[in-house]
C-alpha positions in Angstrom: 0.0 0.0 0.0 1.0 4.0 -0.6 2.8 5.8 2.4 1.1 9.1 2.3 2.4 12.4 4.6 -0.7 15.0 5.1 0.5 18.4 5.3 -1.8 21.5 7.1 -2.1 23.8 3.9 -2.5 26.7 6.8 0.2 26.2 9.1 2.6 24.1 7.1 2.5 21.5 9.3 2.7 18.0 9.8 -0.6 16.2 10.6 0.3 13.1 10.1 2.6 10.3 8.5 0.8 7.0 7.7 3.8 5.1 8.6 3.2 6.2 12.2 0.5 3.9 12.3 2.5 0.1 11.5 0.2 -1.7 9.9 -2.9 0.1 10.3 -1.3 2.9 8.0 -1.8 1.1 4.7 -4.1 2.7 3.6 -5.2 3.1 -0.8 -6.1 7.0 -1.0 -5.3 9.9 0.3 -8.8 11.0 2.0 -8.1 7.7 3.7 -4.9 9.1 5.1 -6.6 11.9 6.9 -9.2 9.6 8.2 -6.8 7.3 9.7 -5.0 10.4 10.9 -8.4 11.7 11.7 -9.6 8.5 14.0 -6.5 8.3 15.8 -6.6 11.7 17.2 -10.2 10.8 18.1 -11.3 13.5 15.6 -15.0 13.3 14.2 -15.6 11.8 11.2 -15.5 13.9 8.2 -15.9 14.1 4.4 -13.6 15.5 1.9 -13.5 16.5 -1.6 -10.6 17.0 -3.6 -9.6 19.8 -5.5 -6.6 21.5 -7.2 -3.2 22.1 -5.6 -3.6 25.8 -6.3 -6.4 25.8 -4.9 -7.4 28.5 -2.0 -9.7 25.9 -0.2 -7.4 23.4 0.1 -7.2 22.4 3.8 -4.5 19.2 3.0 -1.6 18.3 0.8 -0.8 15.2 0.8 2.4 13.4 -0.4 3.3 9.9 -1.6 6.0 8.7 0.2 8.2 6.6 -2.7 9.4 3.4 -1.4 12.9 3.9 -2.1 12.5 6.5 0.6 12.8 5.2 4.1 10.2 2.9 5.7 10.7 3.7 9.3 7.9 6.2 10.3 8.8 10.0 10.8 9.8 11.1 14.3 8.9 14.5 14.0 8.0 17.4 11.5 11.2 18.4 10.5 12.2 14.0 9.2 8.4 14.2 7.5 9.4 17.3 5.6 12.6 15.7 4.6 11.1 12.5 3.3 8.7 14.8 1.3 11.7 16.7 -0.3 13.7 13.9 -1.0 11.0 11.1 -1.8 7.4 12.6 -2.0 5.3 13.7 -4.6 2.1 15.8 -4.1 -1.0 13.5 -5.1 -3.5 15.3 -4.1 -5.1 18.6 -1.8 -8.2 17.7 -0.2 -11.0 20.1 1.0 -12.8 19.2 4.1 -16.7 19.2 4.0 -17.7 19.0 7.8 -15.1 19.9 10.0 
């Protein structure tokens, strides 16, 4: 399955890293990755919509992960970024419906 990093279009931040999650994280899309994200910070369900990534209402990014990049989960913002850099590609921005 995909390894998928979710960026915070607002802040720039992580908000999570698929890999974090063992198992668990292998997940096939990347609305899926928020929601995994999304249950295990005990976070309401919500829909999402994806749109451009110039979009203004973009709430996400979220980045592939390659597998040539490493396999052990990020530690903290600063690694995630890194692997983005060096190994992601952006796949989609997502849009949140009901937040």
């Amino acid at each position: 399955m995909a390894r998928f990093i979710v960026i915070e279009r607002a802040t720039g931040r992580v908000y999570g890293d698929t890999a974090r999650f063992g198992a668990a994280g292998d997940v096939i899309s990347p609305a899926d990755a928020v929601c995994l994200i999304d249950r295990h910070a005990d976070r309401p369900t919500r829909s999402f919509g994806y749109v451009n990534a110039d979009s203004a209402t973009a709430q996400y990014d979220v980045y592939e992960i390659q597998h040539s990049g490493s396999e052990r989960a990020s530690a903290s913002d600063e690694e995630a970024q890194t692997l983005i850099r060096e190994c992601g590609s952006l796949v989609n921005s997502l849009v949140s419906y009901n937040s």
